[in-house]
C-alpha positions as CSV (number, residue, x, y, z in Angstrom):
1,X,-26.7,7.1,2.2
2,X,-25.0,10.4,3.2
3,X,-24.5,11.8,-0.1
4,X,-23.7,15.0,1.2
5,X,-21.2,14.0,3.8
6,X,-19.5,12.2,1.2
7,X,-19.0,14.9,-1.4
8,X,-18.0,16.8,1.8
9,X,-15.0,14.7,2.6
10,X,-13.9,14.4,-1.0
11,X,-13.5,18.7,-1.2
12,X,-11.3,17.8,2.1
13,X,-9.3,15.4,0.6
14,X,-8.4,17.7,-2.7
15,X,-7.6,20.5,-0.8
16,X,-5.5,18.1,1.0
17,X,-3.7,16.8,-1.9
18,X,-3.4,20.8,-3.6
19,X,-1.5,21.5,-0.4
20,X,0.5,18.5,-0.3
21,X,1.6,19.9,-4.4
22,X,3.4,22.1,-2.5
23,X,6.7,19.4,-2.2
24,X,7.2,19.1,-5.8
25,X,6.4,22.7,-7.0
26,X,9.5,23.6,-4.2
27,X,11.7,20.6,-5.4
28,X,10.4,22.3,-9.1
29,X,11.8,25.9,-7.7
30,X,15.1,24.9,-6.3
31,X,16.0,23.0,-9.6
32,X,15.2,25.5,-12.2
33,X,12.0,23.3,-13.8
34,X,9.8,24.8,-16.1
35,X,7.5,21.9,-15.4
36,X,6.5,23.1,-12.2
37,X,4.3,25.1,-13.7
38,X,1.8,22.4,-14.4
39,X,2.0,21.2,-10.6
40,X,0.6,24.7,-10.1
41,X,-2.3,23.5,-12.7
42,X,-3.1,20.8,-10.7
43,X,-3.3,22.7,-7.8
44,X,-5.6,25.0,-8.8
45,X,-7.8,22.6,-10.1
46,X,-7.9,20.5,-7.3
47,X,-8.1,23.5,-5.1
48,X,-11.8,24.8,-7.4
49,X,-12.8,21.3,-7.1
50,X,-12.5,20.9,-3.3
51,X,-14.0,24.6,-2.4
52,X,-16.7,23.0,-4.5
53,X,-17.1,20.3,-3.0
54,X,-17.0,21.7,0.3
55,X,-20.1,24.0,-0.2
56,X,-22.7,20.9,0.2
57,X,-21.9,21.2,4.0
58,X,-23.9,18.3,5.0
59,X,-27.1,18.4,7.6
60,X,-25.7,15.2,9.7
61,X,-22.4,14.6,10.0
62,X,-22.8,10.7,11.3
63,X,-22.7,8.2,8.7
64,X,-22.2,4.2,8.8
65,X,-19.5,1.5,7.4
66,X,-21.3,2.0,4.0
67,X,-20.8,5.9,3.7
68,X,-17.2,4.7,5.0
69,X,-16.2,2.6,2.4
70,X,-17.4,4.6,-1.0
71,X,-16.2,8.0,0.6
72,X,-13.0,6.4,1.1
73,X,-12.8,4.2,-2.6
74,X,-13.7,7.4,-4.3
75,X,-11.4,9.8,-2.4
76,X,-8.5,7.7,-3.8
77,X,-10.3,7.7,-7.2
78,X,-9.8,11.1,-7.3
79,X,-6.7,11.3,-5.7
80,X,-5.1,9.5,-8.5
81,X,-7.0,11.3,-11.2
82,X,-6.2,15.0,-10.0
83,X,-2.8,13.7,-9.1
84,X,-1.6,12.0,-12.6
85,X,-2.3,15.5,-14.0
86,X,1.3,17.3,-14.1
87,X,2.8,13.9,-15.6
88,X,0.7,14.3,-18.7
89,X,0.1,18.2,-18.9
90,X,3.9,18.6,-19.1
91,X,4.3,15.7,-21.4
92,X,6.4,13.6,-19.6
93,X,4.2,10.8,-19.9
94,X,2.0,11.7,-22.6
95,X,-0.9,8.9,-22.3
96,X,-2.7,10.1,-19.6
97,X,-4.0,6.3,-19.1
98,X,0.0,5.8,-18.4
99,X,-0.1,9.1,-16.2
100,X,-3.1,7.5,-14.3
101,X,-1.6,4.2,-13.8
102,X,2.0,5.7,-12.7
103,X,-0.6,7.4,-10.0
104,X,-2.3,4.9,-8.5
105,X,0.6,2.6,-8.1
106,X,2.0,5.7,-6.4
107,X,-0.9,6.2,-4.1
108,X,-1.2,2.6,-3.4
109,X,2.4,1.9,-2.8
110,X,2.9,-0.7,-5.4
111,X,5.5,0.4,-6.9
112,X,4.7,-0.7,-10.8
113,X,5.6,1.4,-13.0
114,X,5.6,2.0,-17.0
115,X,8.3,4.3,-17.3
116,X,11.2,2.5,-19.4
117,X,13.4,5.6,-18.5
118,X,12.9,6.7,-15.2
119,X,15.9,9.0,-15.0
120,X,14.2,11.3,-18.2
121,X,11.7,12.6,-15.1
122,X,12.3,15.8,-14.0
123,X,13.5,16.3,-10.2
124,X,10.3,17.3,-9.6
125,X,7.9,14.7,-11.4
126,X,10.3,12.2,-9.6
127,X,9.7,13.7,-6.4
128,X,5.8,13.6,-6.6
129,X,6.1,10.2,-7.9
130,X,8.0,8.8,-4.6
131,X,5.9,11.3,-2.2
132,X,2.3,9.3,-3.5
133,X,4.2,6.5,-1.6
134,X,4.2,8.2,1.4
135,X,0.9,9.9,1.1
136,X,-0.9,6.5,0.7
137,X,1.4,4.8,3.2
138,X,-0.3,5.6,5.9
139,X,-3.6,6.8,4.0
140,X,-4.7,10.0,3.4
141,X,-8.3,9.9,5.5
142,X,-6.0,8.9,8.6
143,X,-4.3,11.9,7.8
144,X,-7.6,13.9,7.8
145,X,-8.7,12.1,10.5
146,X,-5.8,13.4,12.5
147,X,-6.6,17.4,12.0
148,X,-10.3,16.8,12.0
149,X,-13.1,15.9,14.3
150,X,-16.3,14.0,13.4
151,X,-19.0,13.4,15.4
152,X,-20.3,9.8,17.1
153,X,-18.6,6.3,15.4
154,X,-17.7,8.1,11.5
155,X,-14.0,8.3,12.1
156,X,-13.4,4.9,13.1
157,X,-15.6,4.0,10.0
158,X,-13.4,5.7,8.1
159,X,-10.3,4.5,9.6
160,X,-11.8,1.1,9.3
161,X,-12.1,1.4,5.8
162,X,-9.3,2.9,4.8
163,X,-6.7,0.7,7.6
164,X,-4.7,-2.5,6.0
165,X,-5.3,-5.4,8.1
166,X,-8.6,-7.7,9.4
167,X,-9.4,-5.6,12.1
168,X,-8.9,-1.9,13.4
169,X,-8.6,-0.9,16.7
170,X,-8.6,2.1,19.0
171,X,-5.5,2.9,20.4
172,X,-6.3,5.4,23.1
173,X,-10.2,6.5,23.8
174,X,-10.5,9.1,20.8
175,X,-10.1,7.8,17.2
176,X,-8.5,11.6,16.3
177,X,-5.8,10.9,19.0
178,X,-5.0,7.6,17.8
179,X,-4.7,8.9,13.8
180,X,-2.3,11.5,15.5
181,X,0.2,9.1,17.4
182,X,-0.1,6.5,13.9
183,X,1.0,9.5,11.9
184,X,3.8,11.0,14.5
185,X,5.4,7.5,14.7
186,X,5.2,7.6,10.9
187,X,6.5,11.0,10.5
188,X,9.3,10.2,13.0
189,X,10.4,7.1,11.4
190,X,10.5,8.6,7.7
191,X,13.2,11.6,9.3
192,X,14.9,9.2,11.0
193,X,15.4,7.0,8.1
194,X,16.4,10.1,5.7
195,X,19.1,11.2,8.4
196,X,20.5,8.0,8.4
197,X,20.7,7.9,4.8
198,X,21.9,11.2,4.3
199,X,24.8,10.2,7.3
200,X,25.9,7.5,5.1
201,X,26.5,9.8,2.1
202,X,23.2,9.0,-0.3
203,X,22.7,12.6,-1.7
204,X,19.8,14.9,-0.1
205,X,17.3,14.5,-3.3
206,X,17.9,10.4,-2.9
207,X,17.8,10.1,0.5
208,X,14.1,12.3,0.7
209,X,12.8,10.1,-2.2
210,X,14.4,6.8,-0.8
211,X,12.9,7.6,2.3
212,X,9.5,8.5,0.6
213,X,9.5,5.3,-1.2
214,X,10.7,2.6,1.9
215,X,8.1,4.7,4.6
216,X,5.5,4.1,2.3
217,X,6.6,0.5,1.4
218,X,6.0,2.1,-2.3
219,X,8.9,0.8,-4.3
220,X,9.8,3.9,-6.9
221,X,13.3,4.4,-7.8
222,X,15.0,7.2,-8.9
223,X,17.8,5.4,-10.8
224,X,17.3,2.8,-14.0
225,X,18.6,-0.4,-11.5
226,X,16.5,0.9,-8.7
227,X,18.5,0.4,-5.5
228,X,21.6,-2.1,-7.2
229,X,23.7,1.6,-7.6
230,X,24.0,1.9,-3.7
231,X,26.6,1.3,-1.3
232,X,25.7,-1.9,0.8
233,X,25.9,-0.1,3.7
234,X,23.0,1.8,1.9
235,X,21.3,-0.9,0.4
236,X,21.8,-3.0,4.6
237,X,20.2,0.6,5.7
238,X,16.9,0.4,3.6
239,X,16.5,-3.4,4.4
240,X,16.0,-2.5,8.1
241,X,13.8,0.2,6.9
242,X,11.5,-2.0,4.9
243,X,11.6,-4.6,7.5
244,X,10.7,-1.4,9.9
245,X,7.7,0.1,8.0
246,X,6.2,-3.8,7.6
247,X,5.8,-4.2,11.4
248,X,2.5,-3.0,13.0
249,X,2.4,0.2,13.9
250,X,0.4,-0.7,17.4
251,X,3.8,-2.7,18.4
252,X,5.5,1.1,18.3
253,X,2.8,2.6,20.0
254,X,3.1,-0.3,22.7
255,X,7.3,0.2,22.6
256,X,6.9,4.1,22.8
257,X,4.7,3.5,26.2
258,X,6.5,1.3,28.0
259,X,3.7,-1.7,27.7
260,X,6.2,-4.2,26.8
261,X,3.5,-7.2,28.0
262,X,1.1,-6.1,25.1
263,X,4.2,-5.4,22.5
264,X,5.7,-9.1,23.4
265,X,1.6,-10.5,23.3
266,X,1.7,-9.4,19.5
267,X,1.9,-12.9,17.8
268,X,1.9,-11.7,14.3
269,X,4.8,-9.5,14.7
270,X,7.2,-12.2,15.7
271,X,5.8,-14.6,12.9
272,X,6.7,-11.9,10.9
273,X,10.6,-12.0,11.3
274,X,10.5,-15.5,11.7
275,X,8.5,-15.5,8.0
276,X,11.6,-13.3,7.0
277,X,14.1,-15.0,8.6
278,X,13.5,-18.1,7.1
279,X,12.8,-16.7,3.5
280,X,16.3,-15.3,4.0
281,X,18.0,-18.4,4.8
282,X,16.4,-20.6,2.1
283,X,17.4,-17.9,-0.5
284,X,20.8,-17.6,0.7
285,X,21.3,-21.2,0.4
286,X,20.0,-21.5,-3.2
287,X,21.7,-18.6,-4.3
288,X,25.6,-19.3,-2.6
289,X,25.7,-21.1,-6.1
290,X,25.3,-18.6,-8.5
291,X,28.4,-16.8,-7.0
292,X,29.4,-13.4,-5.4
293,X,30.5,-14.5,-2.3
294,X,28.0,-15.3,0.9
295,X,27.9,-12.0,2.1
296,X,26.6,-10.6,-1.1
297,X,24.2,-13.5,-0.7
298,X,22.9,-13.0,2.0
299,X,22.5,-8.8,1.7
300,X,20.7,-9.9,-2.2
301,X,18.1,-12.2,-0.3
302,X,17.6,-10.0,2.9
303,X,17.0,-7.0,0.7
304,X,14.9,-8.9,-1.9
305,X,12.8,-10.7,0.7
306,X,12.5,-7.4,2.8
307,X,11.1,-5.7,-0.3
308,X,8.7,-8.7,-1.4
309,X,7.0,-9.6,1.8
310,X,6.9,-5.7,2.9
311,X,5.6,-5.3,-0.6
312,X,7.6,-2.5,-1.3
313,X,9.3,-3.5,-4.5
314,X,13.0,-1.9,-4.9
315,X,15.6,-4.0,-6.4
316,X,19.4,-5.0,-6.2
317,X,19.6,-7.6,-8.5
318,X,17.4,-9.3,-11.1
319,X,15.7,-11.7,-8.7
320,X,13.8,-13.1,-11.9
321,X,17.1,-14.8,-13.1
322,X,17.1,-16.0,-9.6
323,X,17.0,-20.4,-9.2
324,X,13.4,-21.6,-9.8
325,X,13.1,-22.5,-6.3
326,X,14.2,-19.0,-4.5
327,X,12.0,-16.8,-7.4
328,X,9.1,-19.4,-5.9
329,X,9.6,-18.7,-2.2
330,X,9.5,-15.1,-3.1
331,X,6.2,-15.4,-4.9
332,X,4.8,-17.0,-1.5
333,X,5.7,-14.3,0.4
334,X,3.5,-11.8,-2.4
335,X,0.7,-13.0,-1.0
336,X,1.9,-13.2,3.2
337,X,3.1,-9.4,2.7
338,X,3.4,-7.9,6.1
339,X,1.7,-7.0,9.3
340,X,-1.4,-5.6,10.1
341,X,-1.7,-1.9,10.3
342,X,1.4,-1.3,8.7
343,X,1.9,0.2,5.1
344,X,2.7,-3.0,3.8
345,X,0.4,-4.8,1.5
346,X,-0.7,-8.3,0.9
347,X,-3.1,-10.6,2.9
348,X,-1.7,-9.7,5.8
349,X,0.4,-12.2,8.6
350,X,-2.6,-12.3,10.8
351,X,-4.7,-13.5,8.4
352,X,-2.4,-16.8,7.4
353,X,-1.9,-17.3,11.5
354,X,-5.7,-17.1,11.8
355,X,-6.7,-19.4,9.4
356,X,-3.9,-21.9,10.2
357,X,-4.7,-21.9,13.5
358,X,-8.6,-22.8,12.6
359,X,-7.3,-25.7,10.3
360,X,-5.7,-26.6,13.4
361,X,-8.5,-26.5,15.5
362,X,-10.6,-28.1,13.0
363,X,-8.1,-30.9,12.9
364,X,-8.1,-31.7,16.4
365,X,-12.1,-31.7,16.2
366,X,-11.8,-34.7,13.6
367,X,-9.4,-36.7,16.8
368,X,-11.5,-35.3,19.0
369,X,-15.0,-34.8,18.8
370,X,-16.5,-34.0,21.8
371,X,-14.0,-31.5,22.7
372,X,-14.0,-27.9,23.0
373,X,-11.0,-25.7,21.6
374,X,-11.2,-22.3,20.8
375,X,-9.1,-20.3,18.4
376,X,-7.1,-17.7,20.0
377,X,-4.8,-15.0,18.6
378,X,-2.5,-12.8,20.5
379,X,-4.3,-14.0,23.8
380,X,-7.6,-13.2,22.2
381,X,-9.9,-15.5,21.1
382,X,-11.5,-15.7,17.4
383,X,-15.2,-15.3,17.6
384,X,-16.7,-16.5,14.7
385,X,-17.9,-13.2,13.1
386,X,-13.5,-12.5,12.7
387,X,-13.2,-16.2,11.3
388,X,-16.3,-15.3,8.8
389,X,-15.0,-12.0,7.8
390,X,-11.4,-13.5,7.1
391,X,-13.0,-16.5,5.3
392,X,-14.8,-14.0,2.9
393,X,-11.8,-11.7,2.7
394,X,-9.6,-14.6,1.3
395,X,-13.1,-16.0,-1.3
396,X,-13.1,-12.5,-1.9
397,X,-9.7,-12.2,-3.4
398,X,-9.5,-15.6,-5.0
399,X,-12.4,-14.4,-6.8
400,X,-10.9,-11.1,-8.0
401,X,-7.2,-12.8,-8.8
402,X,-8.5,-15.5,-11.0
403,X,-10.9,-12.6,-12.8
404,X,-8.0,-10.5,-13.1
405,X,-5.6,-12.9,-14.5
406,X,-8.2,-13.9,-17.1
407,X,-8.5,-10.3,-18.4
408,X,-5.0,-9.5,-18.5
409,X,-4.4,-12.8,-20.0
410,X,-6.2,-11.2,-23.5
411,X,-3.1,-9.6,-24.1
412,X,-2.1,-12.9,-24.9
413,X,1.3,-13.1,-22.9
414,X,2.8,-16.1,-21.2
415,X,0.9,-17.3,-17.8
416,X,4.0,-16.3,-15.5
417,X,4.0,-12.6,-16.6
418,X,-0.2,-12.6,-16.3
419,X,-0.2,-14.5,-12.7
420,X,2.7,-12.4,-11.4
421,X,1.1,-8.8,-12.8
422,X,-2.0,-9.6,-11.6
423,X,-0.1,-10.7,-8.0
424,X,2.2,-7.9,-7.6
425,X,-0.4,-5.3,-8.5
426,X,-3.6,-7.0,-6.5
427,X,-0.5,-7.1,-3.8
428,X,0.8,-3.9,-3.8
429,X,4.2,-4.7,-4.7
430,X,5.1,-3.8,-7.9
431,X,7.9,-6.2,-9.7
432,X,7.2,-9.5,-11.0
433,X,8.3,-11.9,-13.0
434,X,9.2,-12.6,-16.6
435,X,7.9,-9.6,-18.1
436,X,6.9,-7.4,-15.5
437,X,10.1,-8.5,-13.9
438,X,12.4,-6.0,-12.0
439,X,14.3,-4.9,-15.2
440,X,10.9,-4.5,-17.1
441,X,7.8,-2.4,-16.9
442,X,4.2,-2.4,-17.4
443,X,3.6,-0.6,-20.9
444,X,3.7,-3.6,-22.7
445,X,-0.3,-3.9,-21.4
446,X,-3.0,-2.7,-23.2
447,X,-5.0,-0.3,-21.8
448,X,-7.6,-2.2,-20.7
449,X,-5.6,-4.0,-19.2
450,X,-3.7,-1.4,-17.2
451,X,-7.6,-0.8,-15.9
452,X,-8.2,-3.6,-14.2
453,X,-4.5,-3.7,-13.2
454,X,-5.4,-0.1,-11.6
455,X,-8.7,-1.8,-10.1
456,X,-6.3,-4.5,-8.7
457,X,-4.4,-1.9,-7.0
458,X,-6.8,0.6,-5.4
459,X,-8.8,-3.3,-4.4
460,X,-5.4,-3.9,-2.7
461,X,-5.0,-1.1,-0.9
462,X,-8.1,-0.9,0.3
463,X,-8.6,-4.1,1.4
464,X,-11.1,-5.1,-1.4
465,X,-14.7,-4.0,-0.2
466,X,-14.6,-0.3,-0.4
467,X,-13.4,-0.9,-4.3
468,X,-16.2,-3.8,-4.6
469,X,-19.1,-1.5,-3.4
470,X,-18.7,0.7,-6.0
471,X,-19.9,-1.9,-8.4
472,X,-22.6,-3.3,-5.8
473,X,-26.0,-2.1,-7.5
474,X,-27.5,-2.4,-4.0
475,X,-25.3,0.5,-2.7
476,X,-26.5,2.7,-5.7
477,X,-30.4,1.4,-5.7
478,X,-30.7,2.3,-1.7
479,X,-29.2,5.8,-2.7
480,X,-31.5,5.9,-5.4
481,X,-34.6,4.6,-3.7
482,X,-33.8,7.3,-0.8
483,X,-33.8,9.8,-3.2
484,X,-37.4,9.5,-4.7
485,X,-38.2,9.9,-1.1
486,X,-36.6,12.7,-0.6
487,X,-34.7,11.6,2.4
């Protein structure tokens, strides 16, 4: 293993994050905040930490999937720990377990919180907290990917590990130009959305946070009722934006170039509205009944199903108090979540298409047997090393839901609130039901508990693997084994 290369990365990756400190310490300045002092803290430790880290200049810059996975598991690790910092130094959350949690659901774009009075933050604490959602929207090694060159196939190992979705692909030749054009769409989208907002009258602070929050499909509100405070005009506006941010970004690219044969060839993206339109139509219906009118209907499901299978998490209403039948369809859609390479969470579309379409196949087998029927996606066929690695992706987190459910279910609460913690976390999505519904929080946890809730989410956001390897003695016993020898 490339220990070197690794530590190298991770001083990258905190000077990164002391520069991106800069946001909140101005946000800290412009509002008069004694509390910005503490940012500064953090900055200077991350900064010491990073030059350190940055004088094991590695030998060989080429390293494999492996190097990939734990540089990227533990550069989020120490994201979150650096970054929960100014929450607990200034003593607005004052368990520094809390702090860390608050983090990582930040970073991760989940969106759960423990805060039982969000509005007690300071402009600035509140600002960091919605900007984590963007950092880790589009992931902070694609970032570094985009101002950096590495030599022979590293990047895309990085990218690979650090990208939501089954499969990561080059979009032009270099894997540095491709981070670029991900990130410019990204950065383009966010200012367009925070124009937009601003237009419509949402103050400036709002509107930057808002905007934060949606881009990264994170889910932190500013406000005690979340979004329910809003204008509908503002509430239809970040809708669009959720459904926006949960498409794959490739579609875009495709859109931006005028290659409307491969954006229209993108199966998953159209399953995806038709996932949402139909969500939104059987909600609306079960809803008309609890009054308001069907036009407050509608806007109440289309935001609420926008923010579940986007996995961002704002609210409008108390979708737990919601009819049995529409607070089931929106469970469902926790686990769809949205597109592939996006900054949504969740299984991912593609995933659900791909395995229905082998049921299908298999299926048609049983009729008939002699046949031959291959599995294609998007016009490209499944080879069986895709169906494999999809296959063990959804063993893989079966296994780690049902573990996680039976830890948290020590706390001894009720199976919804345990299933749906353990589904909106593992998910990325924040809210769910009982409670950990939208009007609750997460502090009623222990702090065990809020551990392997924070596993859950880093394991989310990362697609499972690069958190998994960490606890894989065979990564550790090769590293070890290499370094008797010297190697």
């Amino acid at each position: 293993m490339n220990r070197r290369m690794i530590f190298y990365i991770l001083g990258i990756v905190l000077l990164i994050e002391a520069a991106l400190m800069v946001i909140p310490v101005a946000a800290g300045l412009i509002y008069h905040e004694k509390s910005v002092v503490w940012f500064l803290a953090a900055m200077a430790i991350s900064l010491v930490c990073g030059a350190l880290l940055r004088l094991l200049k590695p030998k060989d810059t080429v390293f494999y999937l492996k190097e990939g996975c734990i540089a990227t598991a533990m550069s989020w690790l120490c994201m979150s720990l650096i970054g929960a910092l100014p929450f607990t130094l200034s003593g607005q959350i004052p368990s520094y377990v809390d702090a860390l949690f608050e983090t990582v659901s930040g970073f991760t774009t989940t969106g759960a919180s423990i805060l039982a009075d969000v509005e007690a933050l300071d402009h600035c604490m509140l600002l960091w907290r919605s900007f984590t959602h963007w950092i880790g929207g589009m992931g902070i090694l694609v970032f570094l990917l985009a101002i950096i060159s590495m030599s022979g196939g590293s990047n895309m190992n990085l990218m690979r590990a650090e990208s939501p979705g089954p499969s990561v692909g080059k979009l032009v030749p270099k894997v540095r130009h491709t981070a670029s054009i991900l990130y410019r769409i990204y950065i383009a989208l966010t200012v367009l959305m925070f124009i937009i907002l601003v237009i419509f009258r949402m103050p400036v602070f709002d509107a930057l946070c808002t905007a934060f929050g949606t881009a990264g499909t994170g889910g932190f509100g500013i406000k005690a009722d979340s979004m329910a405070s809003y204008s509908p005009a503002l509430q239809w506006i970040i809708t669009v934006f959720m459904i926006l941010f949960g498409v794959n970004f490739n579609f875009y690219y495709f859109l931006l170039f005028k290659k409307w044969r491969q954006a229209l060839k993108m199966e998953e993206v159209r399953w995806y509205f038709i996932i949402i339109l139909f969500a939104v139509t059987m909600i609306t219906g079960n809803i008309l009944r609890l009054g308001g009118g069907a036009v407050k209907s509608i806007r109440d499901a289309a935001f609420q199903v926008a923010s579940i299978i986007t996995t961002t998490g704002f609210a409008t209403v108390d979708f737990d108090l919601w009819p049995n039948f529409s607070r089931t369809l929106l469970v469902v859609i926790m686990f769809i979540g949205a597109c592939a390479g996006s900054t949504g969470g969740g299984i991912k579309v593609s995933r659900f298409i791909a395995v229905i379409k082998a049921v299908g196949s298999e299926l048609y087998f049983y009729v008939h047997p002699k046949s031959v029927r291959q599995t294609r996606l998007e016009g490209k066929t499944l080879d069986s090393d895709t169906m494999r690695s999809i296959s063990s992706y959804f063993i893989l987190f079966l296994l780690v839901f049902v573990a996680s459910v039976c830890l948290v279910s020590l706390d001894n609460y009720d199976l919804s609130t345990n299933f749906t913690a353990v589904a909106a976390t593992l998910n990325n999505i924040g809210p769910g039901l009982n409670l950990v519904g939208p009007t609750q929080n997460f502090a009623l946890f222990s702090d065990f508990s809020k551990f392997v809730l924070m596993f859950d989410m880093l394991a989310g956001r990362l697609e499972l693997y690069p958190m998994i390897l960490l606890f894989y003695p065979a990564v550790w016993k090769n590293t070890l084994t290499n370094r008797r020898r010297g190697e």
